[in-house]
N, C-alpha and C positions, 0 to 999 in steps of 0.2 A: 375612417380607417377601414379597409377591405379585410375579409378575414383572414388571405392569403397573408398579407403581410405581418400581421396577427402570430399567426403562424411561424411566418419567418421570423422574426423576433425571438421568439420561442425556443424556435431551434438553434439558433443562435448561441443564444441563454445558456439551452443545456449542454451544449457542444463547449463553452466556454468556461460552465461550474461543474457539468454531469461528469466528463468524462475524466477529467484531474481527481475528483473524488472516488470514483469506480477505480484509476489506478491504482493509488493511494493504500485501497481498503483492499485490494487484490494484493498488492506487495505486503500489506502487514500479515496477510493470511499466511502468503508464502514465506514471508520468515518467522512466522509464529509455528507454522508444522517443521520447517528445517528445525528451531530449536529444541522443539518435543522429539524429534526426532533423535538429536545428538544427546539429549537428556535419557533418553530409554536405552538409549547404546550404551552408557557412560562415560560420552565422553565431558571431558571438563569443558564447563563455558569460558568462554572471553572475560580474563581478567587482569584491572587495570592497576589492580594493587599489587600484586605479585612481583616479584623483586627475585625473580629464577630468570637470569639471564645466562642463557649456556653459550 
């Protein structure tokens, strides 16, 4: 086995696990600061028990 294809393999690999996980952890960031952010404004979070239907 050449190293090139070594290689390819590889890239493969991470293009197949790397880049679903980089989204993944990028999207949780981005709605982890959205919610600190609605939290310091005050606004009220998303809730599923509340029974105020106007």
């Amino acid at each position: 086995m050449d190293f090139n294809a070594i290689l390819n393999e590889l890239g493969f690999f991470l293009l197949r696990v790397g880049l679903p996980v980089i989204l993944l952890v990028t999207l949780g960031v981005l709605i982890d600061r959205w919610e600190r952010s609605r939290r310091e404004r005050g606004e009220s979070s998303f809730d599923l028990t509340s029974n105020n239907h106007h």
